[in-house]
VOGU-3710 file (C-alpha; in Angstrom, 3 decimals, decimal comma):
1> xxxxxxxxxx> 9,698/-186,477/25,407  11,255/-186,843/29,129  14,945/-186,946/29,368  14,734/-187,814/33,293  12,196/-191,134/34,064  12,834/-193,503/37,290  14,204/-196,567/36,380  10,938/-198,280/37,682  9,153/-196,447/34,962  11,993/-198,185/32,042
11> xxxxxxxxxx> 10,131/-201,227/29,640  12,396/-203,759/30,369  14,143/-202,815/26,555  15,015/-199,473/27,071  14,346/-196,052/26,161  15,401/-194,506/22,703  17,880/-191,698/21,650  18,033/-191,319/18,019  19,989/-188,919/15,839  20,189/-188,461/12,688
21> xxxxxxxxxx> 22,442/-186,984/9,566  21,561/-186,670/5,504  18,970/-186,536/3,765  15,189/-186,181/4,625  14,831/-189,771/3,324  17,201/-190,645/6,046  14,663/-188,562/8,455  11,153/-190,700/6,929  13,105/-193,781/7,689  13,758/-192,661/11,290
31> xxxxxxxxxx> 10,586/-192,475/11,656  10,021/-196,180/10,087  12,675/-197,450/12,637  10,785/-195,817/15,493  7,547/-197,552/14,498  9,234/-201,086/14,317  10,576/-200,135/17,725  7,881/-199,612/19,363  5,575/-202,210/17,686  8,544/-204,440/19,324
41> xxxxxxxxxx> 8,533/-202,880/23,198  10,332/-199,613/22,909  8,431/-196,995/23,109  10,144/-194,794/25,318  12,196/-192,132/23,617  14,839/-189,627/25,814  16,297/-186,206/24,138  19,658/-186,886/25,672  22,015/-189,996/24,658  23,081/-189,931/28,659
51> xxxxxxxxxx> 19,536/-191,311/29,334  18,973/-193,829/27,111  20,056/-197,814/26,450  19,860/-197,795/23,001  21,450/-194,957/20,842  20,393/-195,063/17,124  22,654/-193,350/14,405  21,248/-192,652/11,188  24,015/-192,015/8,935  24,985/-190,609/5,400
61> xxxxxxxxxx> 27,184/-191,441/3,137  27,160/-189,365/0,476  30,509/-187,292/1,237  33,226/-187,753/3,730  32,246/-185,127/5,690  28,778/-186,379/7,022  31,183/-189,067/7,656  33,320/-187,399/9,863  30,573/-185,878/12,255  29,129/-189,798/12,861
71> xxxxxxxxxx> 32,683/-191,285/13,513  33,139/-188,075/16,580  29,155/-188,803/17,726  30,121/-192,700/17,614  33,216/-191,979/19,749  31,321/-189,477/22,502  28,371/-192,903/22,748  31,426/-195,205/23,341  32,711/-193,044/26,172  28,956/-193,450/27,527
81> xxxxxxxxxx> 29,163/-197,136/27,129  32,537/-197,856/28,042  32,621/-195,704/31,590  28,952/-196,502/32,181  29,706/-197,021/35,916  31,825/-193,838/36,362  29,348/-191,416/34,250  26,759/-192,933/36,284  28,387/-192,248/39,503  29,208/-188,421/38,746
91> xxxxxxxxxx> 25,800/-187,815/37,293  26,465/-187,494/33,737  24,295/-190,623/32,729  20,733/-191,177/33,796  20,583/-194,596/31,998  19,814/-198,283/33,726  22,349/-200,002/31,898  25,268/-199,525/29,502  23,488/-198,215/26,033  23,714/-200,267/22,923
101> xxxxxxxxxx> 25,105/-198,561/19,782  23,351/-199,140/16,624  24,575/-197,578/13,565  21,692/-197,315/10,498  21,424/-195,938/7,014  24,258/-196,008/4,164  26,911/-195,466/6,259  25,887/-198,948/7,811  25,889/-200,861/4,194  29,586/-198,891/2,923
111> xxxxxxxxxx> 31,500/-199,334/6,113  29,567/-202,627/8,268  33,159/-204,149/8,573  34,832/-200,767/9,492  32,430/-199,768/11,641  31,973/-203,335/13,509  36,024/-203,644/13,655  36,235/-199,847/15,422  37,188/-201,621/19,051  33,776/-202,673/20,120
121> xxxxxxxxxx> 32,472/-199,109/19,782  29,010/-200,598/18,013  26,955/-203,402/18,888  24,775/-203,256/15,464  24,961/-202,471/12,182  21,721/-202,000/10,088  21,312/-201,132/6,501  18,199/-199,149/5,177  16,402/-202,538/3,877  17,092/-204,585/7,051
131> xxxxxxxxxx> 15,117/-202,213/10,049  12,607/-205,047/9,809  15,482/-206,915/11,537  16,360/-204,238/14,621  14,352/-205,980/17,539  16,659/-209,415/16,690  19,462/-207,708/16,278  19,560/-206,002/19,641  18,245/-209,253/21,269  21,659/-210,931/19,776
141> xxxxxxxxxx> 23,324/-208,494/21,676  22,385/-209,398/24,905  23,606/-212,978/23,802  27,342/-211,612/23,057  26,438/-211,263/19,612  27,017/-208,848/17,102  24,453/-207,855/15,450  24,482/-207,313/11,562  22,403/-207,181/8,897  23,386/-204,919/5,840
151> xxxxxxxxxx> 21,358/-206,538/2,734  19,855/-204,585/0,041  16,347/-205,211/-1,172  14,947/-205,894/-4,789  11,294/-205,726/-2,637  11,461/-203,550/0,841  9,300/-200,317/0,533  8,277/-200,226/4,164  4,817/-199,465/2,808  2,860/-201,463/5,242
161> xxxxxxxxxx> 4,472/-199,435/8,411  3,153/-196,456/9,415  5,677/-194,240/10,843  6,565/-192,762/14,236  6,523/-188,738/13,785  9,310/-187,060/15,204  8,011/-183,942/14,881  4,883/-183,798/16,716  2,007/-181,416/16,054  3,977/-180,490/12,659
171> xxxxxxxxxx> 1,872/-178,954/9,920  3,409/-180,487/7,526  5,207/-184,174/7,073  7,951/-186,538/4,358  5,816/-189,922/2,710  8,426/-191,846/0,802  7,141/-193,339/-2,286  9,719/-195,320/-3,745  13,637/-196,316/-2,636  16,689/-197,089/-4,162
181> xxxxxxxxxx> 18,378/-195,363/-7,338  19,158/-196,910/-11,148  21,486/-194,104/-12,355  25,005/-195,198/-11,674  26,423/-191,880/-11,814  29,837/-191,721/-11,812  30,626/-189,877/-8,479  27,287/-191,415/-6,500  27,066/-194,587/-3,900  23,389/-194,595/-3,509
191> xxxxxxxxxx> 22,978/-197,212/-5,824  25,193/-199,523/-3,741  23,453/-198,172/-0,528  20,626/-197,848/-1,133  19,991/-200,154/-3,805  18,380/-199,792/-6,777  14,244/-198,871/-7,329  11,415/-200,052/-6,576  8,064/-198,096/-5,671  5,163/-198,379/-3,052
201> xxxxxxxxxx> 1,657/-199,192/-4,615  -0,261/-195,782/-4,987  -3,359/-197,256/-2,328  -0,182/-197,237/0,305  0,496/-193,572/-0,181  -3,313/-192,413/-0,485  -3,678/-194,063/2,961  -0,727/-192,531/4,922  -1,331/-189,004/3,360  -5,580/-189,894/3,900
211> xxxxxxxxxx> -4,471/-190,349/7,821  -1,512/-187,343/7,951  -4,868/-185,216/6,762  -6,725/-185,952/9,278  -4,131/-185,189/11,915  -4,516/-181,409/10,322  -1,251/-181,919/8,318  -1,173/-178,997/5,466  1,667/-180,235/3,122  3,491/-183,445/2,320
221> xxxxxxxxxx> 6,991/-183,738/0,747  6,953/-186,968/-1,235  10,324/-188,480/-1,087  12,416/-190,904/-3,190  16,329/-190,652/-4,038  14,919/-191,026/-7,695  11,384/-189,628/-7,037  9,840/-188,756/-10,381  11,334/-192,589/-11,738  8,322/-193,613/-9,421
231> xxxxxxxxxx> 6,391/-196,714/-10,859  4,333/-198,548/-9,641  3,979/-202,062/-11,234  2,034/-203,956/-8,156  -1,808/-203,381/-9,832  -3,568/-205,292/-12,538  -1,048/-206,619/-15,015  -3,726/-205,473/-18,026  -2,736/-202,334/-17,326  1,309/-202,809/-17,242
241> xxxxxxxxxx> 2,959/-202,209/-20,031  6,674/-202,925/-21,944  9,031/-200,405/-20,645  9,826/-199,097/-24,228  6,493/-197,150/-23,632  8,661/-194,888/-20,527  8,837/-191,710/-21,848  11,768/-189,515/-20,316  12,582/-185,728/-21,024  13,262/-185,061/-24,398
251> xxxxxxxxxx> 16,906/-185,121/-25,196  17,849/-187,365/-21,943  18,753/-190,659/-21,873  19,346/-193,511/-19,234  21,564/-196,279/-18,848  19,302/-198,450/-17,286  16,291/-199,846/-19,086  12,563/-200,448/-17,797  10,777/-203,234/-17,798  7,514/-202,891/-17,147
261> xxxxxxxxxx> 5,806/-199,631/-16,749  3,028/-199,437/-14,757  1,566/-196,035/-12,629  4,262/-193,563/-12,965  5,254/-190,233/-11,062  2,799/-187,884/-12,835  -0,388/-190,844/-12,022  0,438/-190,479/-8,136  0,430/-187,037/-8,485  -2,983/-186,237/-9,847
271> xxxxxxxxxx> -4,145/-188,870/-7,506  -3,090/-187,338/-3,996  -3,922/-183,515/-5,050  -7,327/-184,661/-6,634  -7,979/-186,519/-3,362  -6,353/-184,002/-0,776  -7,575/-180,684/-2,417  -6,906/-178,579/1,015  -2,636/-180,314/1,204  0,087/-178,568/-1,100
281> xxxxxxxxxx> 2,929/-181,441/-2,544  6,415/-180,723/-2,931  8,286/-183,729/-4,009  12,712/-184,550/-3,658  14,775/-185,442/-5,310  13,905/-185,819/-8,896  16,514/-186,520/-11,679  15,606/-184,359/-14,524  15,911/-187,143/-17,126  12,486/-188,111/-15,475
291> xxxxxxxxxx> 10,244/-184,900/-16,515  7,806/-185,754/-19,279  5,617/-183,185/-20,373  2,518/-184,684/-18,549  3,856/-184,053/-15,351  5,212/-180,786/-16,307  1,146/-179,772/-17,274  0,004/-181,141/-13,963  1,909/-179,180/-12,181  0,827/-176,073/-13,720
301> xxxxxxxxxx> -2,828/-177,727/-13,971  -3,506/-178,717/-10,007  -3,350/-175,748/-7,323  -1,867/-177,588/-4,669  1,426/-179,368/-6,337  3,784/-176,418/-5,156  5,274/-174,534/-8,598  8,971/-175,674/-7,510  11,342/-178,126/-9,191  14,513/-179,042/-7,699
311> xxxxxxxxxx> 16,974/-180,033/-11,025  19,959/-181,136/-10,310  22,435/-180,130/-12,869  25,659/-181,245/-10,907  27,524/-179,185/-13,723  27,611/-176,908/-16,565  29,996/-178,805/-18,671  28,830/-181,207/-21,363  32,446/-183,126/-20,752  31,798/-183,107/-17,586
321> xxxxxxxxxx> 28,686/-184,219/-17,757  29,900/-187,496/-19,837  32,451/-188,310/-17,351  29,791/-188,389/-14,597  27,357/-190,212/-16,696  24,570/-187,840/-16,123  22,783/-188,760/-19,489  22,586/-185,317/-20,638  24,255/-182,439/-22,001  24,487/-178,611/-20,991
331> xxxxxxxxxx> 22,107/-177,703/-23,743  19,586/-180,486/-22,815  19,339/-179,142/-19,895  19,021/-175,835/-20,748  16,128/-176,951/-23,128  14,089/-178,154/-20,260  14,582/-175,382/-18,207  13,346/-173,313/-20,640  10,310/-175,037/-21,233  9,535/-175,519/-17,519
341> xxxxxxxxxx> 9,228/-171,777/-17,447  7,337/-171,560/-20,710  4,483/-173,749/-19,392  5,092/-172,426/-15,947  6,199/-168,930/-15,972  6,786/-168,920/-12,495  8,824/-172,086/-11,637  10,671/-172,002/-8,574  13,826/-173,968/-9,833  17,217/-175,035/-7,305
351> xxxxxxxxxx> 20,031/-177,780/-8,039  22,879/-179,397/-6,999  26,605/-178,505/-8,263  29,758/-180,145/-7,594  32,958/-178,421/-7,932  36,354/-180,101/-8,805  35,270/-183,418/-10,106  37,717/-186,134/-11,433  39,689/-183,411/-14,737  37,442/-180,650/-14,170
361> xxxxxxxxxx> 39,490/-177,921/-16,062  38,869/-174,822/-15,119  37,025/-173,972/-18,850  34,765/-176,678/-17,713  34,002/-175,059/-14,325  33,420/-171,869/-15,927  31,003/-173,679/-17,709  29,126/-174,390/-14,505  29,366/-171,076/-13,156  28,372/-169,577/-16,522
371> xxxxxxxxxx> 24,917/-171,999/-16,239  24,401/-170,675/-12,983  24,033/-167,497/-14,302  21,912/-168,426/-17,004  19,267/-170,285/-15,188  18,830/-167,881/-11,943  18,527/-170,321/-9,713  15,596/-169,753/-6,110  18,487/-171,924/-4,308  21,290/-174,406/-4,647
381> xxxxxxxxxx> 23,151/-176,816/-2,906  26,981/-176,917/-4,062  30,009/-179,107/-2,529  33,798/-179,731/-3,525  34,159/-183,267/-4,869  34,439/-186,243/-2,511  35,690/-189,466/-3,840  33,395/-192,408/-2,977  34,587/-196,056/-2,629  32,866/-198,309/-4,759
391> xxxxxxxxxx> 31,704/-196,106/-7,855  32,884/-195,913/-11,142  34,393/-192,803/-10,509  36,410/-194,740/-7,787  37,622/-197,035/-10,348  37,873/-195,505/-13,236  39,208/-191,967/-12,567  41,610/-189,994/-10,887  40,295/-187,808/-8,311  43,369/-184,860/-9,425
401> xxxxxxxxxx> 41,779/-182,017/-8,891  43,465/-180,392/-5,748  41,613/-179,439/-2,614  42,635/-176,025/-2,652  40,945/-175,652/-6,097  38,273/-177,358/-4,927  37,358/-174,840/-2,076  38,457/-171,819/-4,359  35,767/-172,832/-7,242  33,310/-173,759/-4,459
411> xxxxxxxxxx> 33,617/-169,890/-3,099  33,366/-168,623/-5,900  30,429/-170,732/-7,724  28,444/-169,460/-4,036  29,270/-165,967/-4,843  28,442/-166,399/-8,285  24,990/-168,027/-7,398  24,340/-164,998/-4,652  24,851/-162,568/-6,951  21,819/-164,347/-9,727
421> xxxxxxxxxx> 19,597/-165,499/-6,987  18,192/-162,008/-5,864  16,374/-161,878/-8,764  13,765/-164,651/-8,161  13,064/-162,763/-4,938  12,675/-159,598/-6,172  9,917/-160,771/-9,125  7,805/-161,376/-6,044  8,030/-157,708/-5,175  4,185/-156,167/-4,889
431> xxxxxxxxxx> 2,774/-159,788/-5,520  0,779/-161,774/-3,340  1,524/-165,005/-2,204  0,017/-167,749/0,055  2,143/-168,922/2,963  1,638/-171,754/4,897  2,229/-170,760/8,565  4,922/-172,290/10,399  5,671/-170,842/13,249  7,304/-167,766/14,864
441> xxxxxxxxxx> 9,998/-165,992/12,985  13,234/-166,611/15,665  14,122/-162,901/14,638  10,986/-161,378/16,133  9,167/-164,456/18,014  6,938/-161,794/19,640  5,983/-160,184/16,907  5,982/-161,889/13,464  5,751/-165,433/11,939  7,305/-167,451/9,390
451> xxxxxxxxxx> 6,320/-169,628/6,394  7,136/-170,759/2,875  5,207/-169,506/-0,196  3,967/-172,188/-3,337  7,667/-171,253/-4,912  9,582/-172,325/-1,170  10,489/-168,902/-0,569  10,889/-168,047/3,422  8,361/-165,583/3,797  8,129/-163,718/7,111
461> xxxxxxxxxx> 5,067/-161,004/8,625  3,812/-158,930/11,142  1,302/-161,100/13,194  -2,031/-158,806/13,173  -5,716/-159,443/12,759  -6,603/-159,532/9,376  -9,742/-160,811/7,794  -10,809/-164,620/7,275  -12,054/-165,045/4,054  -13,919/-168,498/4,475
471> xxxxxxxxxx> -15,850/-167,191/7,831  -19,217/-165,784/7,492  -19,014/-162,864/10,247  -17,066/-159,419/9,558  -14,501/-160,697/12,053  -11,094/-160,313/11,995  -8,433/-163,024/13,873  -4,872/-163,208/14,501  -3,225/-166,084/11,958  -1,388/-169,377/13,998
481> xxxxxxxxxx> 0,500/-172,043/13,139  -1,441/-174,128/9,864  -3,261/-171,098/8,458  -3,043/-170,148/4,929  -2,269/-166,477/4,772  -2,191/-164,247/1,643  0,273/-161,712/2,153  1,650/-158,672/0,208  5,572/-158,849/-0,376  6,986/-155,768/0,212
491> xxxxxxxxxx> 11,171/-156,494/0,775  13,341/-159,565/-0,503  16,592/-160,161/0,232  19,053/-163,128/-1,570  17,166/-165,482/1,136  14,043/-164,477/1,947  10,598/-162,292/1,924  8,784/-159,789/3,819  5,488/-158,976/3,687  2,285/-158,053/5,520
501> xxxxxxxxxx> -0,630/-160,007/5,983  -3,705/-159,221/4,084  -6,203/-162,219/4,723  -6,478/-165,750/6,356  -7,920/-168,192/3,779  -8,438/-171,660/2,436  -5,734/-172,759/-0,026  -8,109/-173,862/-2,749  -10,110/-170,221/-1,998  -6,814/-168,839/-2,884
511> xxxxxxxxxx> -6,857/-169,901/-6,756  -9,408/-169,264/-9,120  -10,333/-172,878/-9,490  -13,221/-172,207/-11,942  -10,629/-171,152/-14,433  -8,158/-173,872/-13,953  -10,647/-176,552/-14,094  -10,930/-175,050/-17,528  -6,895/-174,636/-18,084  -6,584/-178,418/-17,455
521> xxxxx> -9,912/-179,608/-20,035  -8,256/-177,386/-22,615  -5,866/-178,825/-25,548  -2,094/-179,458/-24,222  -0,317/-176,980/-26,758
//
């Protein structure tokens, strides 16, 4: 991408800048926005806000921090826009025009009126189900209109648009499979930013991961905010059937009810690793009321679905648990952890906690850091309580717990999870593992490169010639970026692995297939 083009060179809409905050669903639908853009004219994009007349947002709004960090970008973009002339002048701004402002994602649907009211700072406001809309919305602009558009979908997948790549020449790549959330838990807006679920048909998803493939990408992360409630209702009705037939982890329940059940989670699955052999899977985020034991079995079954789970527990307290409207308890939970590991011994596993929600004593938060413990997580992602407008937490509870508390529990539920996490790194000790090369390691660019194993463990390596295991000749070769590498662990620290490299290979080479097309035939015991 070119920061600096002559203003000769400009399509008459303008050149992109795009940032964006969140999740990596928020990231996928980037790349959906830059696709309708440039379907529509634009298909310049600058890597500096000072160059371009249209600055997209992508925003989160999941805790009032991410918040904070859009409302000081948004101010910095109206200094660009208001003093146009001046920045112009001193050389600060390489734009044509003043840029238009365009705020997207779920910070666009929970604050449109805010954000529209903030003294002319944004010119449009665009919810996650409306990018369909952006071309008329910035057209209205030019008119003296603002230009909004914030309604939810019961239908919008996107799945006809292929998307824009930010990251070219990436080995590996986010599909999204289905949008929107059902849960209604307690503390979480999604469902009234996102909306609530619907799925893309499976042929969708085989072509967009068919085409990544053939651009030489080596693993796709299948997104969704509910990802394993995937279902896919759109084929032959013969083969839909009543939703009491959806079959959730045993011990979990739901609040919301299915209708119809048609292809679910574990279907797509066996479907894109049958059909891309050579591509590992990860998938994000699941909920783990959504883990029957047919997908657990695939997993372990199929090679290339990577052996990590992320399983969000949010906390260790049954009470709390209630309050938040999770639809489990601690010892649920604990139940399918355990047999996760019992089918697959060597699970990666992570979560999400939050500290100091609404009458969290502090028995129930040593209930959470007493879980922590007991599961040993690979990783986990743990905040202080933020009260969201809008969800029944909002209206229903008092958000008492005081911020000091807050950070203290959230210190010390990170120490306590530093202080269990060593352990999944150091079972890797001696072992082998295939990494997927992704690039230099930053620490020794010269010397070494990076990757993540089949468990999502940063593993890191001395960069020597070593053997290639599919070639014919007695030739040895130097591994780059998209090359499967088996390498010997020899240290681990709380965060990563080091190794050295011991051959380049295929990642279907890697695994005795033979046997595990026997694993999967055998009886499911």
């Amino acid at each position: 991408m070119s920061s600096h083009v002559p203003a000769s060179e400009v399509y008459s809409n303008g050149r992109i800048y795009h940032e964006t905050y969140g999740c990596q669903m928020n990231i996928n639908d980037m790349e959906i926005v830059l696709s309708i853009m440039k379907n529509a004219g634009y298909s310049e994009t600058v890597d500096v806000p000072e160059s371009a007349e249209v600055i997209f947002i992508n925003t989160c709004a999941i805790r009032d921090n991410a918040e904070q960090k859009v409302w000081q970008r948004l101010n910095y973009f109206w200094f660009l826009k208001r003093h146009w002339k001046s920045n112009v002048a001193t050389g600060r701004s390489q734009s044509v025009r003043p840029p238009k402002i365009v705020v997207l994602g779920c910070m666009a649907e929970r604050l449109k009126d805010k954000i529209l009211d903030s003294d002319k700072m944004v010119d449009v406001v665009c919810g996650p189900d409306a990018y369909r809309d952006l071309p008329r919305l910035l057209e209205e602009v030019d008119y003296g209109q603002k230009g909004i558009n914030t309604l939810l979908s019961l239908e919008e997948t996107y799945a006809d648009i292929s998307p824009v790549r930010i990251s070219k020449n990436s080995i590996s790549a986010f599909v999204s499979v289905m949008r929107g959330c059902n849960n209604m838990c307690s503390f979480c807006i999604v469902p009234f930013t996102r909306g609530r679920e619907r799925s893309r048909p499976v042929e969708s998803i085989v072509r967009e991961v068919a085409e990544l493939s053939k651009e030489g990408v080596k693993e796709v992360t299948l997104l969704g905010q509910n990802v394993n409630s995937y279902n896919d209702t759109s084929g032959d009705e013969n083969k839909v059937e009543a939703g009491t037939n959806w079959r959730l982890s045993e011990g979990f329940s739901s609040m919301c009810k299915v209708k119809k059940v048609g292809l679910r989670f574990a279907d797509l699955l066996d479907r894109l690793s049958t059909e891309f052999p050579e591509m590992r899977f990860r998938y994000t985020s699941p909920h783990p009321k959504d883990f029957p034991d047919e997908l657990i079995y695939l997993m372990r079954d199929r090679h290339n679905i990577c052996k990590y789970i992320h399983l969000p527990a949010q906390s260790g307290s049954s009470t709390v648990l209630e309050r938040m409207r999770r639809g489990y308890t601690r010892e649920v939970y604990l139940d399918l952890v355990q047999k996760i590991r019992r089918i697959v011994p060597d699970m990666g596993i992570s979560s999400d906690f939050i500290c100091g929600f609404c009458g969290e004593t502090e028995d129930e938060y040593a209930d959470t850091l007493s879980l922590v413990k007991a599961v040993g997580y690979d990783m986990a992602y743990m905040f202080a309580y933020s009260m969201r407008e809008k969800t029944h937490a909002n209206r229903n509870y008092s958000d008492d717990v005081p911020e000091e508390v807050k950070q203290r529990r959230l210190t010390e539920l990170i120490e306590a999870f530093r202080g269990s996490t060593g352990q999944c790194y150091d079972s890797q000790l001696g072992s082998i593992q295939l990494v997927l090369v992704e690039g230099p390691n930053k620490r020794a660019p010269d010397t070494e490169l990076i990757g993540k194993s089949d468990r999502g463990h940063r593993v890191s390596f001395v960069n020597v010639p070593v053997p290639q295991r599919e070639c014919n000749s007695n030739g040895s070769r130097k591994a780059t970026v998209g090359d499967y590498v088996e390498v010997r662990i020899l240290k681990s620290s709380r965060a990563s692995l080091f190794g050295e490299a011991v051959a380049i290979t295929k990642l279907s080479s890697f695994y005795n297939t033979e046997y595990e097309e026997a694993v999967a035939c055998r009886s499911r015991s």
